[in-house]
C-alpha positions as CSV (number, residue, x, y, z in Angstrom):
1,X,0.0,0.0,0.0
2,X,1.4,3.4,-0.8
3,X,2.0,5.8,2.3
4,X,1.8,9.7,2.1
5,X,3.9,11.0,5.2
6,X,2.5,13.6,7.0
7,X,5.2,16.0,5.5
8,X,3.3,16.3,2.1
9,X,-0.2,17.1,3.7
10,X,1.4,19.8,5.9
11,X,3.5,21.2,2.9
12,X,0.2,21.0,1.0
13,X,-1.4,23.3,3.8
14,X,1.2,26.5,3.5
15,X,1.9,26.8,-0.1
16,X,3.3,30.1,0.8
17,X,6.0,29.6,2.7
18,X,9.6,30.0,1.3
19,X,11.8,27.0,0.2
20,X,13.3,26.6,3.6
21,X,10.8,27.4,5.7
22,X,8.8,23.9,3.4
23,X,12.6,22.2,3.8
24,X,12.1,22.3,7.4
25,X,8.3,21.1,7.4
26,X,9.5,17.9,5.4
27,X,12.1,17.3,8.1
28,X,9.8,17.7,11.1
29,X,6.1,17.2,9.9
30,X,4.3,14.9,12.2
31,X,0.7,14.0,12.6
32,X,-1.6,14.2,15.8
33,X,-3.2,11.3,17.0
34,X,-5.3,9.4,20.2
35,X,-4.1,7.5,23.4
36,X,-5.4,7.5,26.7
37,X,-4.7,5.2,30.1
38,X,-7.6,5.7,32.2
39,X,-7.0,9.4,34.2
40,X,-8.7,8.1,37.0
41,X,-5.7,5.6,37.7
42,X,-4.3,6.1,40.9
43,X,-1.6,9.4,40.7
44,X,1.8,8.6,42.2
45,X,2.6,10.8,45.4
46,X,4.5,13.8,44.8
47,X,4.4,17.0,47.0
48,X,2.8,19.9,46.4
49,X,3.9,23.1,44.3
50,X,3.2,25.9,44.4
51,X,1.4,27.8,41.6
52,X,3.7,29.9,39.0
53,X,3.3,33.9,39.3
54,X,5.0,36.8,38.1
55,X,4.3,40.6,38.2
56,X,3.4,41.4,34.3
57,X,0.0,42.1,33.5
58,X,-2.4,39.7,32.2
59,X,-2.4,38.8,28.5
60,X,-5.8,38.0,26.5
61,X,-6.3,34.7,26.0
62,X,-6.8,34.8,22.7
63,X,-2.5,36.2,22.8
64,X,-1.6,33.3,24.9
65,X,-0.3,30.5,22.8
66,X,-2.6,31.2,20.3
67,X,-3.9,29.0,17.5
68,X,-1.8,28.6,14.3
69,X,-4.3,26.1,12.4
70,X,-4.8,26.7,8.7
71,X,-7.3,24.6,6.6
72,X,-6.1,22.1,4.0
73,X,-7.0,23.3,0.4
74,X,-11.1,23.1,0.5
75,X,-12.1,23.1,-3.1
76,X,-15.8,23.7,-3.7
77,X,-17.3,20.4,-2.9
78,X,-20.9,19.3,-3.7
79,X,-21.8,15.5,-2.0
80,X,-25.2,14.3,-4.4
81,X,-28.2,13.0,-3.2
82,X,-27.4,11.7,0.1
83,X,-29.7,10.7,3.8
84,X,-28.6,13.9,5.6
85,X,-29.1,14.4,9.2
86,X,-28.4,18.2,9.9
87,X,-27.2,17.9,13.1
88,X,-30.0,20.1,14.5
89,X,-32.5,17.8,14.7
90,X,-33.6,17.3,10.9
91,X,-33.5,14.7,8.3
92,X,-33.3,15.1,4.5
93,X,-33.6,12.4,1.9
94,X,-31.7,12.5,-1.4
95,X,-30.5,15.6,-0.5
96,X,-27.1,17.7,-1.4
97,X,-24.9,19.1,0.9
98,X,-22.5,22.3,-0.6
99,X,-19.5,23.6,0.6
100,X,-18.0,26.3,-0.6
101,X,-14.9,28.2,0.9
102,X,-14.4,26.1,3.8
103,X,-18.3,26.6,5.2
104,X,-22.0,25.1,4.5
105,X,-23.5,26.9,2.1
106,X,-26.6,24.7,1.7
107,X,-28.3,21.6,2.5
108,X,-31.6,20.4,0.5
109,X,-32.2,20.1,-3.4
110,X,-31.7,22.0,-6.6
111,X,-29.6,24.0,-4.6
112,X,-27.6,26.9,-6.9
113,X,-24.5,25.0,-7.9
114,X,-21.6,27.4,-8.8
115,X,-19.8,26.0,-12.2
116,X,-16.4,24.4,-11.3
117,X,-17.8,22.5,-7.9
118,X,-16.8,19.0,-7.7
119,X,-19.3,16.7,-7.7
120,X,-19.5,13.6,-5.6
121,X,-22.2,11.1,-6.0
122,X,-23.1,10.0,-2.3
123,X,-25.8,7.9,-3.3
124,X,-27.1,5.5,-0.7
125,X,-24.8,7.4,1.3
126,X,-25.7,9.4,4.8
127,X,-24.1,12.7,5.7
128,X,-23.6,14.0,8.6
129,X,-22.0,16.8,11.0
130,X,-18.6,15.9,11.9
131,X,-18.4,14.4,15.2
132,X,-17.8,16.6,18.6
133,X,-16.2,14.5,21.5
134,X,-16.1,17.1,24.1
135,X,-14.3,14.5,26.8
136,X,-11.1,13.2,25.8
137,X,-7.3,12.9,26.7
138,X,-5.9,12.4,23.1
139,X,-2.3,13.8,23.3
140,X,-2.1,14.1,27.1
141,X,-2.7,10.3,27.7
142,X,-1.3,9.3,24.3
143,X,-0.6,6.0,22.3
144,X,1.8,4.0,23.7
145,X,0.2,3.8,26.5
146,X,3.6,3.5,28.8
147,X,4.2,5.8,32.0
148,X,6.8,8.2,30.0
149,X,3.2,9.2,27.6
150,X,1.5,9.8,31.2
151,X,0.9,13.5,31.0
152,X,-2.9,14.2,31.9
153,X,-2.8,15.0,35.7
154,X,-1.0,17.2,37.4
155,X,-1.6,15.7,40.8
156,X,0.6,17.4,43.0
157,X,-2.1,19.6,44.4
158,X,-5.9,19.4,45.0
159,X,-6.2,22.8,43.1
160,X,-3.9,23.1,39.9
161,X,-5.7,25.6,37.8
162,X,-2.5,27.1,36.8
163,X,-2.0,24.0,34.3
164,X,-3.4,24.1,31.1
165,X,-3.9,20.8,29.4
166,X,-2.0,21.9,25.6
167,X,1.4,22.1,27.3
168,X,0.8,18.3,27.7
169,X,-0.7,18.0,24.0
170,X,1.6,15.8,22.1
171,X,0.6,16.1,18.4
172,X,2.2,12.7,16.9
173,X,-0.2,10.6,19.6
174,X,-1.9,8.5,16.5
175,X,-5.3,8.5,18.6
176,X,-6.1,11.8,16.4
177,X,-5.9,9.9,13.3
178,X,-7.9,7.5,14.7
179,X,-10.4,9.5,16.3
180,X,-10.5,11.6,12.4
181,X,-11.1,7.8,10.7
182,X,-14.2,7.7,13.2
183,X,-15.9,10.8,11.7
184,X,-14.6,13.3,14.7
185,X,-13.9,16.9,13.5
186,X,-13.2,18.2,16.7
187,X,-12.4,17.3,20.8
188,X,-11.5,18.9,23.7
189,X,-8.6,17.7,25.1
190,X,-9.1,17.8,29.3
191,X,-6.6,17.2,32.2
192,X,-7.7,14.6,34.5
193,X,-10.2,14.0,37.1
194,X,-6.9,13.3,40.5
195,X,-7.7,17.1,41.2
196,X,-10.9,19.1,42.3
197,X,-9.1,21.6,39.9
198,X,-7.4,19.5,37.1
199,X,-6.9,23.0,34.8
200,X,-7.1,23.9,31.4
201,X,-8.9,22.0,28.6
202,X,-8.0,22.7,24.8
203,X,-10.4,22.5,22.0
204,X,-8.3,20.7,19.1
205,X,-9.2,19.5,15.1
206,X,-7.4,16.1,14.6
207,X,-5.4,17.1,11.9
208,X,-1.9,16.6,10.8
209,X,0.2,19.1,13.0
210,X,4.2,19.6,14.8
211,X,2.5,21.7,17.6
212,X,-0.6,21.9,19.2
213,X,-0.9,25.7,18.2
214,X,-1.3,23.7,15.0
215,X,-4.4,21.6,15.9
216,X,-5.9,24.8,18.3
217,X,-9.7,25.4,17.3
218,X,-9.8,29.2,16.6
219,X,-11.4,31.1,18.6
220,X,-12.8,28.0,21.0
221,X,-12.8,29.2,24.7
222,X,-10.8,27.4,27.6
223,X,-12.7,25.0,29.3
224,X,-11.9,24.5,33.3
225,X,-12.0,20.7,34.4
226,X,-13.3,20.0,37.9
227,X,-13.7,16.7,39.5
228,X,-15.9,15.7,42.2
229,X,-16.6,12.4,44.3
230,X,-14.2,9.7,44.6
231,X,-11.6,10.4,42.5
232,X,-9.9,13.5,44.6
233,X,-10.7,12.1,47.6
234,X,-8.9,8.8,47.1
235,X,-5.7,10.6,45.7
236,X,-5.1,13.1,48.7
237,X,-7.2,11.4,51.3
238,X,-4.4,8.5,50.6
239,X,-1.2,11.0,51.5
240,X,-3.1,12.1,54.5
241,X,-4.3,15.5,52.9
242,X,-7.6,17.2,51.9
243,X,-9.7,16.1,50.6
244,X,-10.3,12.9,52.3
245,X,-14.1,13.4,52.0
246,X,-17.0,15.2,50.1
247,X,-17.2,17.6,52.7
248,X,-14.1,18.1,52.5
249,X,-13.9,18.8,48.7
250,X,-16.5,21.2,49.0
251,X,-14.8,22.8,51.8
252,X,-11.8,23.4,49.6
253,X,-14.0,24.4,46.1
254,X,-15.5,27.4,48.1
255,X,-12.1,28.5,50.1
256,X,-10.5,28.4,46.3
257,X,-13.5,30.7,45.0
258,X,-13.3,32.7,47.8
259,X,-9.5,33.4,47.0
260,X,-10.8,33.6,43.4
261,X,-13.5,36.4,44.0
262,X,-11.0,38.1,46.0
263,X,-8.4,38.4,42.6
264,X,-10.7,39.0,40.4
265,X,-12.2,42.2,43.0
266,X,-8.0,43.7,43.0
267,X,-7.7,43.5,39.3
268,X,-11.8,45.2,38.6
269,X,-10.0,48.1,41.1
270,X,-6.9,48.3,39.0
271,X,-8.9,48.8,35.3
272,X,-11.3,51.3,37.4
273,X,-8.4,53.4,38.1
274,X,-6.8,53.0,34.6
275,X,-10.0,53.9,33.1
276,X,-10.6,57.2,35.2
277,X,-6.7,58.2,34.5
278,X,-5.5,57.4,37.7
279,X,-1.8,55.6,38.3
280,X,-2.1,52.0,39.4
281,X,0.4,49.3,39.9
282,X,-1.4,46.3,38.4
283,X,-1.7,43.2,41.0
284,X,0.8,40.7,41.0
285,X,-0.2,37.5,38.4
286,X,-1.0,34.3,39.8
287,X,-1.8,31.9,36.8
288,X,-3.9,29.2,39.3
289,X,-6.4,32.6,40.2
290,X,-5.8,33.7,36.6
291,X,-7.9,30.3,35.6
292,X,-10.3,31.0,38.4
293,X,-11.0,34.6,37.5
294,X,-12.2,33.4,33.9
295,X,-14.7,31.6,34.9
296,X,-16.2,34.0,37.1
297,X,-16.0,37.0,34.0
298,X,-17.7,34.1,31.6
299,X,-14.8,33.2,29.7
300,X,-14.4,30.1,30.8
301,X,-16.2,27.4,30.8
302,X,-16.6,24.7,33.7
303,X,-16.7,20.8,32.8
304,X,-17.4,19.3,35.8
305,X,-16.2,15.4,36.4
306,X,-19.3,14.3,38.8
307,X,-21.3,11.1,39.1
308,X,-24.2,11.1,41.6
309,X,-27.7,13.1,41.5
310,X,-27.4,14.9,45.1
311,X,-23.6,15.8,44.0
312,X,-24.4,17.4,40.9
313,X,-26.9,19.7,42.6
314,X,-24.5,20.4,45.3
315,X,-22.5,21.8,42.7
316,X,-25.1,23.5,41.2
317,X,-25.8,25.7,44.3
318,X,-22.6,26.4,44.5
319,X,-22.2,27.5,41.3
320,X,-24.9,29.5,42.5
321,X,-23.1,31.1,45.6
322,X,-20.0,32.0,43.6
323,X,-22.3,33.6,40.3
324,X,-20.6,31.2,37.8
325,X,-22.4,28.5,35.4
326,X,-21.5,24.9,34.6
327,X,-21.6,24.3,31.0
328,X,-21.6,20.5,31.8
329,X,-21.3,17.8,34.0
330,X,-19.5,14.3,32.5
331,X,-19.9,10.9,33.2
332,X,-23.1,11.8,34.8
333,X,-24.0,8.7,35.6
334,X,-27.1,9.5,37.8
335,X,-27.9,12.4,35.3
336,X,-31.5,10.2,34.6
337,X,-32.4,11.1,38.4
338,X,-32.4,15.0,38.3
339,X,-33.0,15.2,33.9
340,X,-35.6,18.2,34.8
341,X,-33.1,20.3,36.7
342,X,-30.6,19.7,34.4
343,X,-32.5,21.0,31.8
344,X,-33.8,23.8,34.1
345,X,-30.7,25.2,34.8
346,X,-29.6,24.6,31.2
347,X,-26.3,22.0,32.2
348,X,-25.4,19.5,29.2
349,X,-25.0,15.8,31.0
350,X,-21.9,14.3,28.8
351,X,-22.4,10.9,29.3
352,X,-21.2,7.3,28.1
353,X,-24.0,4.6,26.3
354,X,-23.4,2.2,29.3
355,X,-20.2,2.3,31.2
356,X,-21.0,2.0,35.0
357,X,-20.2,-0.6,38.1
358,X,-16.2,0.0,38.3
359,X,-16.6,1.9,41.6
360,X,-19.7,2.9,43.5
361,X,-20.4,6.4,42.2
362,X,-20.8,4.5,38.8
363,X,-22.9,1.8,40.5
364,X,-26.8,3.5,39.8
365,X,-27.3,4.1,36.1
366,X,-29.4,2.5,33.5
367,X,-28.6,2.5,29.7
368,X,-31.1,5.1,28.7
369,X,-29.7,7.7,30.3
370,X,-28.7,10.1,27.7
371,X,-32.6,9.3,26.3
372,X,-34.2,10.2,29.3
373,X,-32.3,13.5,29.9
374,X,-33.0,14.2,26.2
375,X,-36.7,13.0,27.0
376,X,-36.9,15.6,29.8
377,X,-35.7,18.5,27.0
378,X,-32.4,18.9,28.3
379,X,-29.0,18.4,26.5
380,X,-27.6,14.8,26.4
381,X,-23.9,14.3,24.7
382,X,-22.1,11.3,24.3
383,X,-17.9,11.3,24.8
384,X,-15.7,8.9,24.8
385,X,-13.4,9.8,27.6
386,X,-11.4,6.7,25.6
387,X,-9.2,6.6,22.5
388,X,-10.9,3.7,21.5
389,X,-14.7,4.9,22.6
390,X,-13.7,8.1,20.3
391,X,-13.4,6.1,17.0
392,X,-16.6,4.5,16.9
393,X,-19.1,7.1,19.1
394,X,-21.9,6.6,16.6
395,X,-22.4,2.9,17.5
396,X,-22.7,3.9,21.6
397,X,-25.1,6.4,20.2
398,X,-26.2,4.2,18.5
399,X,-26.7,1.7,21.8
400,X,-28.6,4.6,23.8
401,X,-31.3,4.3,20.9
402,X,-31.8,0.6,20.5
403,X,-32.2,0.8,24.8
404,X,-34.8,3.6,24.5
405,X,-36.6,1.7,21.5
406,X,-36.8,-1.4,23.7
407,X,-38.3,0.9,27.0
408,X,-40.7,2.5,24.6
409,X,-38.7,5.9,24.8
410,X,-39.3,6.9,20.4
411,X,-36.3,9.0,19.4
412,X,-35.8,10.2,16.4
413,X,-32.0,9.1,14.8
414,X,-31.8,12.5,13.2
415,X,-32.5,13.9,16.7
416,X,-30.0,11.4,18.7
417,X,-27.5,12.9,16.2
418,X,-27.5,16.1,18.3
419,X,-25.9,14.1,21.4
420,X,-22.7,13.8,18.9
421,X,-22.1,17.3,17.4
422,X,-24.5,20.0,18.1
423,X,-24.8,19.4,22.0
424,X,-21.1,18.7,22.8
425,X,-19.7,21.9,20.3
426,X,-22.4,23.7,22.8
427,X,-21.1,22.5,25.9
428,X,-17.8,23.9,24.4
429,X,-18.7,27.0,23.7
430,X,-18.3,26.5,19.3
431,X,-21.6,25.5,18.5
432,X,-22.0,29.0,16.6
433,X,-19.7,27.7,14.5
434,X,-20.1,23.9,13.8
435,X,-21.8,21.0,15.0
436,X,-25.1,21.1,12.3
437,X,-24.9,21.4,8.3
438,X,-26.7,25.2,8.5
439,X,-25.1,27.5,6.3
440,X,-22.2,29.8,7.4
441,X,-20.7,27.0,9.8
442,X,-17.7,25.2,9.2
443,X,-18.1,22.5,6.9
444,X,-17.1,20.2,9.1
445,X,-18.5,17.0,7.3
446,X,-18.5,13.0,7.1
447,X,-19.7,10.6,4.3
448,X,-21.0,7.4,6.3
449,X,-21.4,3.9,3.9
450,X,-24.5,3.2,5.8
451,X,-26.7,4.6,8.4
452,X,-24.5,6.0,10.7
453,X,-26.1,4.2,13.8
454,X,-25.4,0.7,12.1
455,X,-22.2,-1.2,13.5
456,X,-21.5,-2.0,9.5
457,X,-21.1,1.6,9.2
458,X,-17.8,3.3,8.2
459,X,-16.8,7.0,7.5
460,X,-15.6,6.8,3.9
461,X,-15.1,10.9,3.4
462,X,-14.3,13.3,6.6
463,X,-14.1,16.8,5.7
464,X,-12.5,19.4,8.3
465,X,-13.6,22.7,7.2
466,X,-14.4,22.0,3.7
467,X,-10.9,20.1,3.3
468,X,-11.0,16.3,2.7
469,X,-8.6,15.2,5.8
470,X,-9.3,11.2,5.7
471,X,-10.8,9.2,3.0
472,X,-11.4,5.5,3.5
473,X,-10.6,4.1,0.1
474,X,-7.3,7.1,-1.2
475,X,-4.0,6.6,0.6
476,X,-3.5,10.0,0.0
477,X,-5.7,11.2,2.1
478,X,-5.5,9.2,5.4
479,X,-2.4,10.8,7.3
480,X,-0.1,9.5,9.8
481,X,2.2,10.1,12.1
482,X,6.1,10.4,12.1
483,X,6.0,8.0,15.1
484,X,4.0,5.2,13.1
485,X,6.6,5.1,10.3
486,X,8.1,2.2,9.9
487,X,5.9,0.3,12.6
488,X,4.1,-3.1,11.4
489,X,0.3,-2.3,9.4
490,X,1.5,1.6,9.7
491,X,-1.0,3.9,8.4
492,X,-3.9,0.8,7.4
493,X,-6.4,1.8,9.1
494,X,-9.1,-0.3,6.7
């Protein structure tokens, strides 16, 4: 079989640059890919560290490491008469999808079609959004899975906001490919769950990059992982430390927002006085506050590891006392129980088809429960929180259904397709931007061989804003990594 490094689709993304600058990319060019051992494995014990400061003033985020990603070459594209699910909730049948410049421009038919599109016949074919995982550790718990690759929890500390989960992103981990061959467009990358504060997630496309900046979504806003329940407490309750119980945890979230409330009052002081004129030496930096302060100005948004009903809504009126919003709680596994105030208080559950019984927080679910919070109007996600669960998420999609169908819970496919892309890029603040086929968004596509909820189903075509990045049956255009050269079956992922 022929093998296109990574090299040729990365010089094939920057036509522009100069001959050395392209010398260089063929040198270094590596992919970005999966892996994850499980981050609620036991975290060695380390001490604590302190969090990093310094004195200079608070960058944007948007200046901090910001995103480099550029689009492959995304020719005007039309896929013919095709099952389309939207991703908003509607289905079309032998209906054509447009791209043009990298976005949507229509879905439906006799659609204006501009003269030099390509044409692809997708007959007996469904389309679809690309997929959203909005829980993984791709790059921070990468393939090979061997301690050296362990790079997903800082647990050194109960509270490590100060870390942000890129600086761990390594992009030749092969799970990206992987998770691309599986019809995902886009994941967020999170720290672990050792910490009540893990830090930083990153939204990422799995694309063939030699830096995270690389694989950055633009324009995607930080997410803030949080862990309740047993996880933190086994970790420090094991050296000794707090939190050795819930109380305890909750003891230590509100002293931390106190702290954070406090930080964010000295630097609302400092731009009152630069605004009326006045001289003002700006407070000194700490990055763990830094994190903290976000969320409670709105810009960043808090994933919150939790598993049991009466937890979740302890963390709700907290959330409450400290005037910031949860944008979702994951794993959820007792989200069924409180669906209604969920969707009251407008919290996504991120949720797996039917993992539960590995420890006792995970003990009370049943297999519907993504359909029941969707029943109750709220907003159900599936993730993967795997880097094998992230290449084939429309099958435990797919299992939610076929357990609702058999309790006599109806839901629609076209609307289950929500709990993939629309619902997870809003949970992650992008869903103005992609996760449904409405014109304007990213064309952010997949061409399924079947139904997309059948097990014989495979994603033959992924496009990544308008830009073919895997298909199944051209060499050309399924990359790999640097790492996988040379390794036995490298880059067959049929």
């Amino acid at each position: 079989m022929t093998i296109v490094r990574p090299s040729v689709a990365l010089t094939a993304r920057r036509p522009a640059r100069s001959l050395a600058a392209a010398t260089v990319a063929l040198l270094l060019a590596g992919c970005a890919t999966t892996g994850a051992p499980p981050p609620e494995a036991d975290a060695p014990a380390t001490p604590a560290t302190p969090a990093a400061s310094d004195t200079s003033e608070p960058p944007a985020a948007s200046t901090a490491f910001p995103s480099t990603y550029e689009p492959l070459a995304h020719p005007a594209t039309v896929l013919r008469n095709a099952t389309v699910f939207d991703g908003t909730g509607r289905r079309f049948d032998d209906a054509d999808v447009l791209m043009i410049d990298g976005k949507v421009a229509g879905v439906g038919r006799d659609l204006a079609i501009p003269a030099g599109t390509a044409e692809i016949d997708a007959s007996g074919k469904w389309v679809t959004p690309g997929i959203v995982d909005n829980h993984s550790h791709l790059g921070v718990y990468p393939s090979p899975s061997v301690r050296a690759h362990a790079d997903g929890n800082e647990a050194t500390a109960p509270n490590t906001a100060q870390v942000w989960a890129e600086h761990s992103v390594w992009p030749q981990d092969p799970g990206f490919v992987r998770a691309l061959a599986g019809g995902v467009t886009a994941l967020q990358v999170l720290p672990g769950s050792a910490n009540l504060f893990g830090g930083r997630s990153v939204t990422l496309k799995p694309v063939p990059a030699r830096s995270v900046q690389e694989m950055k979504f633009p324009g995607a806003p930080y997410g803030l992982k949080m862990a309740c329940g047993e996880n933190p407490k086994r970790v420090y309750g094991s050296r000794g430390r707090q939190p050795s119980t819930r109380m305890g945890s909750f003891a230590s979230y509100r002293a931390a927002w106190i702290d954070a409330q406090a930080y964010r009052d000295k630097w609302d002081a400092y731009e009152r006085k630069r605004a009326a004129g006045e001289d003002a030496e700006p407070p000194k930096r700490d990055l763990k506050l830094e994190t903290l302060k976000g969320v409670l100005d709105g810009e960043i948004l808090v994933h919150m590891h939790c598993y049991r009903a009466d937890e979740m809504l302890q963390v709700l009126d907290m959330a409450q006392e400290f005037d910031y919003r949860i944008t979702a709680f994951h794993h959820a596994i007792e989200a069924y129980k409180i669906a209604d105030r969920l969707a009251e208080a407008n919290v996504c559950a991120s949720v797996w088809a039917d993992w539960w019984g590995f420890k006792m927080e995970a003990y009370d679910t049943v297999p519907t429960n993504a359909a029941l919070v969707h029943a109750a109007g709220g907003c159900a996600i599936i993730h993967s929180d795997s880097d094998m669960g992230i290449q084939r998420l429309n099958q435990e999609a797919a299992k939610v259904l076929g357990d609702a169908e058999r309790m006599g819970l109806a839901v629609e496919p076209a609307e289950a397709w929500t709990w993939l892309s629309l619902n997870p890029a809003r949970s992650m603040g992008i869903d103005h931007v992609t996760g449904s086929l409405e014109a304007g968004k990213n064309a952010d596509v997949v061409v399924w061989s079947a139904d997309p909820f059948s097990v014989y189903a495979k994603a033959e075509k992924v496009y990544v804003d308008g830009a073919l990045a895997w298909d199944l049956d051209n060499p050309a255009h399924r990359p790999i990594t640097d790492f996988e050269l040379g390794q036995p079956g490298e880059g067959d992922l049929k």
